[in-house]
C-alpha positions as CSV (number, residue, x, y, z in Angstrom):
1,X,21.6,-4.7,4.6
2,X,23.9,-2.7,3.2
3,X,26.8,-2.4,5.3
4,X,29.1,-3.6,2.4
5,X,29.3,0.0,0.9
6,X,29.5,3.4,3.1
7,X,26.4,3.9,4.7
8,X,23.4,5.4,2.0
9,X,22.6,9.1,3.4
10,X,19.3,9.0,1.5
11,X,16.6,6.5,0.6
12,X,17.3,3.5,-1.0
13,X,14.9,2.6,-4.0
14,X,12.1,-0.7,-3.7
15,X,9.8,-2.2,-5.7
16,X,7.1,-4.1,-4.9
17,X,5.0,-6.6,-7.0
18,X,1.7,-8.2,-6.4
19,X,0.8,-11.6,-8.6
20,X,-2.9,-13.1,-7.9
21,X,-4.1,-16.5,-9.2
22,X,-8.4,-16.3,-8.7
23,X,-9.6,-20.1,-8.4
24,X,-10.4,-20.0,-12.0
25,X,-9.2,-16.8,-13.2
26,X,-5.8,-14.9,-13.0
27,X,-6.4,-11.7,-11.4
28,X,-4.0,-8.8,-13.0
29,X,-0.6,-8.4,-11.3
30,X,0.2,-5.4,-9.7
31,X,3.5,-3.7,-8.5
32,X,4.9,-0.8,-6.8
33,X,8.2,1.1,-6.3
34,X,9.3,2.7,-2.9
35,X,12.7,3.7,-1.2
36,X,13.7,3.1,2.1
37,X,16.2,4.1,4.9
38,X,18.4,1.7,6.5
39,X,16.9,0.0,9.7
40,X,19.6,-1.2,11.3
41,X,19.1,0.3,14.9
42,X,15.7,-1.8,15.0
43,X,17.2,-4.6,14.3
44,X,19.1,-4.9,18.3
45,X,15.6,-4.9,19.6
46,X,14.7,-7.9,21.5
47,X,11.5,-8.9,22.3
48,X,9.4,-11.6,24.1
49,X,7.7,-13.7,21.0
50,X,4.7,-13.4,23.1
51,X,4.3,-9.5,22.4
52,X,2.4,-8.7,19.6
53,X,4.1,-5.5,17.2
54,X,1.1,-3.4,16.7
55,X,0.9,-1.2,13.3
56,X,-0.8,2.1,13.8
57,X,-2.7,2.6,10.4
58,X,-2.8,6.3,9.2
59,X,-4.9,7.8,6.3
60,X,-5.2,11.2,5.0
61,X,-7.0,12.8,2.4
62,X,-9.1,11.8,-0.3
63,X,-6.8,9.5,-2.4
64,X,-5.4,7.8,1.4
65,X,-8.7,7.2,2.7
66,X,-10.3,5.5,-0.1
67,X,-6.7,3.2,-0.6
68,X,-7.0,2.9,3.3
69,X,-10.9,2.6,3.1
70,X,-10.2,-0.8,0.8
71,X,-6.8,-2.0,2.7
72,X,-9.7,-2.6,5.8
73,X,-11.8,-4.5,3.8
74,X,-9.2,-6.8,2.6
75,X,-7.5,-7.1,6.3
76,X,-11.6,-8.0,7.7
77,X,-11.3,-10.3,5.0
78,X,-8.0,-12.1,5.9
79,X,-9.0,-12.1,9.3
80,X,-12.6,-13.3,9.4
81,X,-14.1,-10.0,10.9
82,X,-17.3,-8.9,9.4
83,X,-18.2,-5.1,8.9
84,X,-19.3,-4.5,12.6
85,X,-16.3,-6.1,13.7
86,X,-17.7,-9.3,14.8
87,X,-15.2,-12.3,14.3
88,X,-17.1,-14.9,11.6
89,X,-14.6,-17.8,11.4
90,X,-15.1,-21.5,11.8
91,X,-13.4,-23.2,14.8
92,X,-10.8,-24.3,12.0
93,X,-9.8,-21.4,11.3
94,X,-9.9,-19.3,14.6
95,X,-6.7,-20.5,15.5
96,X,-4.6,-19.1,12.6
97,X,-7.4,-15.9,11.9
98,X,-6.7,-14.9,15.5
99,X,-3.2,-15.3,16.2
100,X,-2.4,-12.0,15.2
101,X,-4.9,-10.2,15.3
102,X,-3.9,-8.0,17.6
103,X,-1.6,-6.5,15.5
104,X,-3.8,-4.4,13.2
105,X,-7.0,-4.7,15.3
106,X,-7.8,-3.6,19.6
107,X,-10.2,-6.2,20.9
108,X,-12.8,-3.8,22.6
109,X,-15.9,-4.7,24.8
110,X,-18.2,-7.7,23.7
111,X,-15.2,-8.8,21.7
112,X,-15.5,-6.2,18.9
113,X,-12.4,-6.1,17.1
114,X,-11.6,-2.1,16.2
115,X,-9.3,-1.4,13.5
116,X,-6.1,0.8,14.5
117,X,-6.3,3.4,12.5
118,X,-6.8,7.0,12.1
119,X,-8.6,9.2,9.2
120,X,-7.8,12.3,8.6
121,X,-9.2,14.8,5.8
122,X,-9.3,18.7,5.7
123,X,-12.9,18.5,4.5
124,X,-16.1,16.4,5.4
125,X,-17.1,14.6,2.7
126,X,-14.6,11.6,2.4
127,X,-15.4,10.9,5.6
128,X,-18.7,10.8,5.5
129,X,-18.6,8.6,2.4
130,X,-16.3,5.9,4.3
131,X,-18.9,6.7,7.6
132,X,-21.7,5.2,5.2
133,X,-19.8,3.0,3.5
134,X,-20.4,-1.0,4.3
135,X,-17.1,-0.4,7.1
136,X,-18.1,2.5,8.4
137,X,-18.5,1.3,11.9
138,X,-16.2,-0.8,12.5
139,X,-13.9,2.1,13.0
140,X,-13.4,4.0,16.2
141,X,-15.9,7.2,15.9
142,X,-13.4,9.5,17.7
143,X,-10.9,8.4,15.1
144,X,-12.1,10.4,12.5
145,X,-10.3,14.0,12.3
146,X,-11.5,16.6,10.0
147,X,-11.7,20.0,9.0
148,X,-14.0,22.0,6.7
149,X,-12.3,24.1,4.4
150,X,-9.7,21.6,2.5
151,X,-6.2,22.2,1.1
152,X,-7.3,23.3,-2.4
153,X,-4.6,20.8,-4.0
154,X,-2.0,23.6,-2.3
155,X,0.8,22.0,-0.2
156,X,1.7,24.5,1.9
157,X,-2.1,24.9,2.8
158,X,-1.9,21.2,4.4
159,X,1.4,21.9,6.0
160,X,1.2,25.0,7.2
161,X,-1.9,26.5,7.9
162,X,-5.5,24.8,7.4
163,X,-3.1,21.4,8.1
164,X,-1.5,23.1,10.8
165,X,-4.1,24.2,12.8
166,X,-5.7,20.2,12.7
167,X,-2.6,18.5,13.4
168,X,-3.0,18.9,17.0
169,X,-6.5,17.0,17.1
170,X,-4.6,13.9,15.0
171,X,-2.2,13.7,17.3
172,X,-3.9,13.5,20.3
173,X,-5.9,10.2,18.5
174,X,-2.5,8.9,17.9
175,X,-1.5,9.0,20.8
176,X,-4.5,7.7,22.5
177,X,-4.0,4.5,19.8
178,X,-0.1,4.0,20.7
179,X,-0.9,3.7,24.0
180,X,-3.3,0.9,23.3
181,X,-0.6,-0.8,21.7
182,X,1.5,-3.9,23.7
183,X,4.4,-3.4,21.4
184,X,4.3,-0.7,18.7
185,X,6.3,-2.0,15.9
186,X,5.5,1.2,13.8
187,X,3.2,3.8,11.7
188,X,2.0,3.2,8.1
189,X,0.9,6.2,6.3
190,X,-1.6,6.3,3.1
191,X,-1.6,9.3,1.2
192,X,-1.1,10.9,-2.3
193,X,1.8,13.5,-3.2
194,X,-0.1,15.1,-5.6
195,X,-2.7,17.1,-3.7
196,X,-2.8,19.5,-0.6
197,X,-4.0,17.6,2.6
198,X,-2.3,14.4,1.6
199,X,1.1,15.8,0.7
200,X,1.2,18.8,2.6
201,X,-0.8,17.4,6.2
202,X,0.1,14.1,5.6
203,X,4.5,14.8,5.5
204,X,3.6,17.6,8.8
205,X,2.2,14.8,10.5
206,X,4.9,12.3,9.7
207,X,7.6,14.7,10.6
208,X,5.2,15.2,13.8
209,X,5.1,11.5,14.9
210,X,8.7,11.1,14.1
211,X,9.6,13.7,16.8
212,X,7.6,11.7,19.2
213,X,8.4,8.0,17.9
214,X,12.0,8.6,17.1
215,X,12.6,4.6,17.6
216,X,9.5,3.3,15.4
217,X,9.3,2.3,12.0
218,X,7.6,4.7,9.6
219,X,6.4,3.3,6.2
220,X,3.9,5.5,3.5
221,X,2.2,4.1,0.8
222,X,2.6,7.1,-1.6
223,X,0.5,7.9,-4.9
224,X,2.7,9.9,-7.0
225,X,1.5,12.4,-9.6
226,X,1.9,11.3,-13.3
227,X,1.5,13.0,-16.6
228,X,-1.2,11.1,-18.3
229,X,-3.7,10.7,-15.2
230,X,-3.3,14.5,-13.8
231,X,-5.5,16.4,-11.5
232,X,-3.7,19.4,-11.0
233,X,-1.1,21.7,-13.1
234,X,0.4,21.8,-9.6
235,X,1.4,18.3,-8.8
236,X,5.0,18.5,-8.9
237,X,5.3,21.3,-6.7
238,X,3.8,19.1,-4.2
239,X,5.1,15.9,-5.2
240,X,8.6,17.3,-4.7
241,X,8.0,19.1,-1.4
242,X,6.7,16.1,-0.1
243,X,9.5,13.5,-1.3
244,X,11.8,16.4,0.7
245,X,10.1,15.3,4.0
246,X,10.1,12.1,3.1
247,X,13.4,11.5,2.7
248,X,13.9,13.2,6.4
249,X,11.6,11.6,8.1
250,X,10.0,8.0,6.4
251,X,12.5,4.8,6.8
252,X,10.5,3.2,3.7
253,X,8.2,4.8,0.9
254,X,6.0,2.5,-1.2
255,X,5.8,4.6,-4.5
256,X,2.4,3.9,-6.2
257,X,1.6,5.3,-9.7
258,X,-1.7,5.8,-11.3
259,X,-0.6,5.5,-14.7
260,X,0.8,1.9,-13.7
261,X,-2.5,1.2,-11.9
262,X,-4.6,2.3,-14.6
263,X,-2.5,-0.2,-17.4
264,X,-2.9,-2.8,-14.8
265,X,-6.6,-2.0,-14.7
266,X,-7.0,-1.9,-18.9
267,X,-5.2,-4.9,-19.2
268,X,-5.4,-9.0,-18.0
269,X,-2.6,-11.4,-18.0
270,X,-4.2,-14.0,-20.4
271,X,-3.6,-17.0,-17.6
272,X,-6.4,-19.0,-16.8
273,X,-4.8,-22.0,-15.1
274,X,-0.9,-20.2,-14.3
275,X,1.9,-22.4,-13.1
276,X,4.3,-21.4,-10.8
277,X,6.8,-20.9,-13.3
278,X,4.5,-18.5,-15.0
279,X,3.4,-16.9,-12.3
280,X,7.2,-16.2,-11.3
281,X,7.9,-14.8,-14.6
282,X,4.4,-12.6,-13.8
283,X,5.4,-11.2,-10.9
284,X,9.4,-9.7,-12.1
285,X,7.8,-8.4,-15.5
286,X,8.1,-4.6,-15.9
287,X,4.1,-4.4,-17.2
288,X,3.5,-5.4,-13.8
289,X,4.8,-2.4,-11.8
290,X,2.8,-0.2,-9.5
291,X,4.8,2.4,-10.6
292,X,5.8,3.9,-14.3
293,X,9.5,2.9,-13.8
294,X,10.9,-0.2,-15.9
295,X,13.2,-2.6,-13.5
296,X,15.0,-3.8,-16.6
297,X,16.5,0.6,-16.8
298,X,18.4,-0.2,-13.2
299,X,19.7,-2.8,-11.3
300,X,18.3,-4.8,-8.2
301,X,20.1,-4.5,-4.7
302,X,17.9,-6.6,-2.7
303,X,15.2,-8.8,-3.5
304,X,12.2,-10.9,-1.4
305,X,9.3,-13.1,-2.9
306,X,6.5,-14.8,-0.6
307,X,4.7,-17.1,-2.4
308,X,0.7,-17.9,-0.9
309,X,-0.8,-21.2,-1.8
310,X,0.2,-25.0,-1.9
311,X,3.3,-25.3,-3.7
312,X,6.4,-27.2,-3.7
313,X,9.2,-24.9,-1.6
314,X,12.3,-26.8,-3.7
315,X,10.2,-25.9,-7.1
316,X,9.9,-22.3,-5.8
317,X,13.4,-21.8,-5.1
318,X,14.2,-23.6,-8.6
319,X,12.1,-20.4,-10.2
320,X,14.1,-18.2,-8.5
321,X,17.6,-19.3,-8.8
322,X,16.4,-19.5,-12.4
323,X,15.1,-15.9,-12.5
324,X,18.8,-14.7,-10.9
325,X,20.8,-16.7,-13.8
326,X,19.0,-15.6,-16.7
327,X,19.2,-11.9,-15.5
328,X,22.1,-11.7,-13.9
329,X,22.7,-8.6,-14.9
330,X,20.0,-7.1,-13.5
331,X,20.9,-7.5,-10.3
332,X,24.1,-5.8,-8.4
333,X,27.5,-8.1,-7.8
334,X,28.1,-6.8,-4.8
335,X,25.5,-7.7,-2.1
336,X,25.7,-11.9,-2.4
337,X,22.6,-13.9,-1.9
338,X,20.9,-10.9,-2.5
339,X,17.2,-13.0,-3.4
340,X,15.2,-14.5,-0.8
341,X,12.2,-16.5,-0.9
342,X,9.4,-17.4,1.2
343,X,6.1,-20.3,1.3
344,X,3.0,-19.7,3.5
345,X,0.6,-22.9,1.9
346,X,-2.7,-20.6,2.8
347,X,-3.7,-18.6,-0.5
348,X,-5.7,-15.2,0.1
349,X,-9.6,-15.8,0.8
350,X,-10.6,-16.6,-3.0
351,X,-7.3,-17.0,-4.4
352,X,-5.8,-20.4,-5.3
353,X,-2.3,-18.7,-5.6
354,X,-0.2,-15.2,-4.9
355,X,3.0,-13.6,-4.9
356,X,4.3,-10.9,-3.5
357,X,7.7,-9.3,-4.3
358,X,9.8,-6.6,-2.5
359,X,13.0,-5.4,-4.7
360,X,15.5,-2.9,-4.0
361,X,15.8,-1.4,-7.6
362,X,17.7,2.0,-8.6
363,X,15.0,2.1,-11.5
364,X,12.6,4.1,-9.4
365,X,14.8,7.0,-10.1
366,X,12.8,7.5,-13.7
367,X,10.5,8.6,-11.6
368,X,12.0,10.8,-9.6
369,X,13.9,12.5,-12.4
370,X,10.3,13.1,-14.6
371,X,8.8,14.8,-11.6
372,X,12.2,17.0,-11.3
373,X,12.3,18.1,-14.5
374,X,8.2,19.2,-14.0
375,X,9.3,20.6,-11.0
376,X,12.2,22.9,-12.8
377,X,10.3,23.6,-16.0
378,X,7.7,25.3,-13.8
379,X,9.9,26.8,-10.9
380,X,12.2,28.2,-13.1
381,X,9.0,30.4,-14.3
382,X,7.7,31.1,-11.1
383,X,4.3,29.6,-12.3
384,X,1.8,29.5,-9.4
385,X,4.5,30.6,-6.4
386,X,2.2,32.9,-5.5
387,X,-0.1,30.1,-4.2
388,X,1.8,28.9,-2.0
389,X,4.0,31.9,-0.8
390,X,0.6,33.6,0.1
391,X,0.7,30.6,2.6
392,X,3.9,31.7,4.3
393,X,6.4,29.6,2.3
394,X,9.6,30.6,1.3
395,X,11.2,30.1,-2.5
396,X,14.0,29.1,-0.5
397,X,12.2,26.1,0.5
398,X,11.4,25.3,-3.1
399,X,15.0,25.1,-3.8
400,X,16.0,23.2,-1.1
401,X,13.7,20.8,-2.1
402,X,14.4,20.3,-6.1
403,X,18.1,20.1,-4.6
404,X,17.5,17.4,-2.2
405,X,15.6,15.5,-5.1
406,X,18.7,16.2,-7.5
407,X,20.5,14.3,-4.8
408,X,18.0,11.4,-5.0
409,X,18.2,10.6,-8.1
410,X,22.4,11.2,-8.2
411,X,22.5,8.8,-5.1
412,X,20.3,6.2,-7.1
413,X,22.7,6.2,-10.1
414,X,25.4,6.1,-7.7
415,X,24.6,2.6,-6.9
416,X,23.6,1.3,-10.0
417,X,27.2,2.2,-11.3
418,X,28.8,0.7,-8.1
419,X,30.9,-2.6,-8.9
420,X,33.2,-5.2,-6.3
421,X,35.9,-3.5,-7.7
422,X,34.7,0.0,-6.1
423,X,33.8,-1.9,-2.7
424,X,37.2,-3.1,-2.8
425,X,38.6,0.1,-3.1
426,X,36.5,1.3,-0.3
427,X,37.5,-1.0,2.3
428,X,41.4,-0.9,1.4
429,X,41.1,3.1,1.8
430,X,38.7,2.3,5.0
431,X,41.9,0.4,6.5
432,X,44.7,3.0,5.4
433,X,42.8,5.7,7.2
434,X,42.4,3.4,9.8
435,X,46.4,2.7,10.4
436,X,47.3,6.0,10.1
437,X,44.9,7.2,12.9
């Protein structure tokens, strides 16, 4: 995707938006910022069409297991599996409900349908809420790991010792899951940044798995810490020692943002009967990020829109050749056809129409730079380093990570500047170097 400018050596920034129109009612919007590695060596990989590409679903800590706990109901939901994993679907539907169902779900005896996942928590009681929660048995009992003491929002707790000491047990239920798999396409990972077993656990097990699965995909959904929905004075210590794993080990981040969530939450979109056009407009409007960074502060690199529901494919890709000329400039000059969009004419179960929308957007380094400065304001007094150095850690470590987030966000701006002109440039010094070799 980007092999018109040298090769990124960090994470490139994506967004991700989320329109719903309810039968009757529009539901609020939502969106969500990430960055993500080049994936160019996956994309060599044949494979038979009749191989399903499993995704191993991974949850840890509080804030990952109750995003994860409510991803499961919504899967069941698309898929037509009730809460004991019993399939519930008409003959009509089967066919399409069942196709590819393999892929998050292991058919087991009786023809149960077991979600592929595995929950992780330093401490008992999230998972014994989710246990006697309306899911609770549809997952694998062996696939819930947990400790008893918890992380005490401390990063280096999750990573290094409490989390350290568990890691072993999740692994071995990993494993166990990827060898149930045909065709592993990849992990997913849900977790917040802000705690101690999220953060700290959840980036030692990533780092773990990537050792092991050097060839899969690996993609977190990450809840990063913000300043007006806080938990801990701590936060950006962990946030930022976690984005320095991530950006070694995770090929794409989905950045959520609780202070995005919580304006989506406290506020409707006003639509009862939306049009497509409006509902176009919905999904690229700043209000309707996942994450506290406005799109209209950076510039788009890549874009992709899938559209759920019956509509008219030529009126679709009207909209969004529309969208691209009257914000031209919010988008970069030099990656051509840079938008794609996409139809599937069944809406979510209860939804007349939806839209999804994945951008490549150097605006996500607001975000980056607000938990940086946090970071500094606090390292630079040595404010709570005794937390975590009592845990082994290094201030070394602390340094190397505010640098490699530095770099980030320099890398971010990097792009956002970069014109034709400069690609230009690039390639002619590309082929000088080349003839004089």
């Amino acid at each position: 995707m980007y092999s018109r400018l040298s090769p990124p050596t960090k994470p490139l920034p994506l967004e991700i938006s989320h329109t719903h129109t309810h039968t009757h009612t529009l539901l609020p919007s939502i969106t969500l910022l990430s960055f993500s590695q080049p994936i160019s060596h996956y994309s060599q990989t044949t494979l038979s069409k009749r191989k399903m590409r499993e995704i191993l679903h991974i949850q840890g800590g509080q804030c990952g297991n109750q995003i994860g706990s409510k991803f499961w109901e919504v899967i069941c939901d698309e898929h037509g599996v009730d809460p004991t994993g019993r399939y519930k679907g008409t003959a009509e539907e089967s066919a399409l409900q069942l196709e590819r169902i393999n892929v998050y779900f292991n058919e087991a005896s009786g023809g149960r349908y077991v979600p592929r996942a595995v929950l992780m928590d330093l401490e008992p009681g999230t998972m014994d809420s989710i246990r006697s929660g309306q899911y609770g048995q549809i997952f694998r009992p062996d696939n819930f790991v947990f400790g008893q003491s918890g992380a005490g929002n401390n990063w280096a707790k999750g990573h290094y010792t409490e989390g350290a000491e568990l890691i072993d047990a999740v692994l071995d239920v990993v494993r166990k899951e990827a060898e149930n798999c045909d065709c592993l396409q990849g992990f997913q990972v849900c977790h917040s940044l802000g705690g101690g077993t999220g953060s700290g656990m959840g980036t030692l097990l990533i780092s773990k798995i990537r050792e092991e699965y050097p060839d899969r995909m690996m993609l977190t959904f990450s809840v990063f810490p913000s300043p007006k929905v806080s938990d801990t004075v701590v936060e950006p210590y962990n946030a930022t020692l976690s984005v320095h794993q991530l950006v070694e080990n995770a090929d794409e981040c989905m950045v959520l943002d609780n202070e995005a969530l919580y304006d989506i939450c406290f506020r409707t979109l006003k639509l009862t009967t939306p049009s497509l056009p409006e509902l176009t407009q919905q999904m690229w409007d700043a209000k309707n990020m996942m994450c506290a960074a406005d799109p209209r502060h950076g510039r788009y690199l890549t874009a992709s829109a899938m559209f759920r529901g019956k509509m008219s494919t030529k009126e679709v890709d009207e909209q969004m050749i529309n969208v691209q000329n009257k914000n031209s400039s919010y988008f970069v000059e030099w990656i051509p056809n840079n938008v794609k969009s996409s139809v599937c004419d069944i809406p979510p179960t209860g939804l007349k129409m939806a839209s999804t929308f994945v951008g490549n957007s150097t605006s996500i380094q607001e975000m980056f730079r607000r938990v940086s400065e946090q970071f500094t304001a606090m390292f630079r007094r040595k404010a709570f380093l005794h937390w975590y150095t009592g845990e082994g850690m290094d201030e070394m470590e602390f340094t190397e990570a505010e640098s490699n987030m530095n770099d980030l966000v320099a890398e971010y701006q990097q792009y956002q500047d970069a014109t034709a002109d400069d690609e230009e440039e690039y390639d002619e010094e590309g082929a000088e170097e080349h003839y004089e070799s």
